[in-house]
C-alpha positions as CSV (number, residue, x, y, z in Angstrom):
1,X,0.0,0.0,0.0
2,X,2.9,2.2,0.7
3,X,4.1,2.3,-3.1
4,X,0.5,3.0,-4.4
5,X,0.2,5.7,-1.9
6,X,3.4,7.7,-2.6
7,X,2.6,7.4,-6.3
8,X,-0.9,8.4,-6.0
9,X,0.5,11.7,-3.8
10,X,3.4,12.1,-6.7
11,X,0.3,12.5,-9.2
12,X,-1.4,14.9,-6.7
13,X,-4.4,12.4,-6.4
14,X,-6.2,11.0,-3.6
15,X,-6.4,8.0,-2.4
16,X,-9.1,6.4,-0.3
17,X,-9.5,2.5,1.4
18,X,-12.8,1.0,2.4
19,X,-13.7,-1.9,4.5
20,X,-16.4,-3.9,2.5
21,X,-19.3,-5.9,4.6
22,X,-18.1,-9.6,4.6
23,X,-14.2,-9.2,3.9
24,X,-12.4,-7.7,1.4
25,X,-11.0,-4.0,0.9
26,X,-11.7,-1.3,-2.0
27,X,-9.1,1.2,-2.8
28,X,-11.0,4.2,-4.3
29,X,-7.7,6.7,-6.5
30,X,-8.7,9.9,-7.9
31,X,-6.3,11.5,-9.9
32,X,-6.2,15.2,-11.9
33,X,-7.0,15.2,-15.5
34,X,-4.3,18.0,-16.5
35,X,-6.7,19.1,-19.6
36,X,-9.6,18.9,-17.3
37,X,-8.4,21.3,-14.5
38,X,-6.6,23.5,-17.3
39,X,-10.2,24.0,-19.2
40,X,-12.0,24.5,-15.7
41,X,-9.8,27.3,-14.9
42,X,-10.1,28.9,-17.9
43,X,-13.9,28.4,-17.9
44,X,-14.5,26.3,-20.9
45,X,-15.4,23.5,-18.8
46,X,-18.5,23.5,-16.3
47,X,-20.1,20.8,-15.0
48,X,-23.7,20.5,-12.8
């Protein structure tokens, strides 16, 4: 878990673990889309 971690933090993403009811574990990795956040701040890009 450490090496996903640091890479996910190298990327500026987040990373998130849950539990699931009856064993097992989900990792839940959100990472920036560098076209994504460059249209959002320029306004071309709105979502909702």
């Amino acid at each position: 878990m450490l090496g996903i971690s640091e890479r996910v933090a190298l990327l500026q993403g987040k990373l998130r673990l849950h539990n699931q009811p009856g064993g097992g574990l989900l990792l839940e990795v959100e990472l920036p889309h560098p076209r994504i956040e460059a249209a959002t701040a320029n306004g071309r890009w709105m979502t909702g």
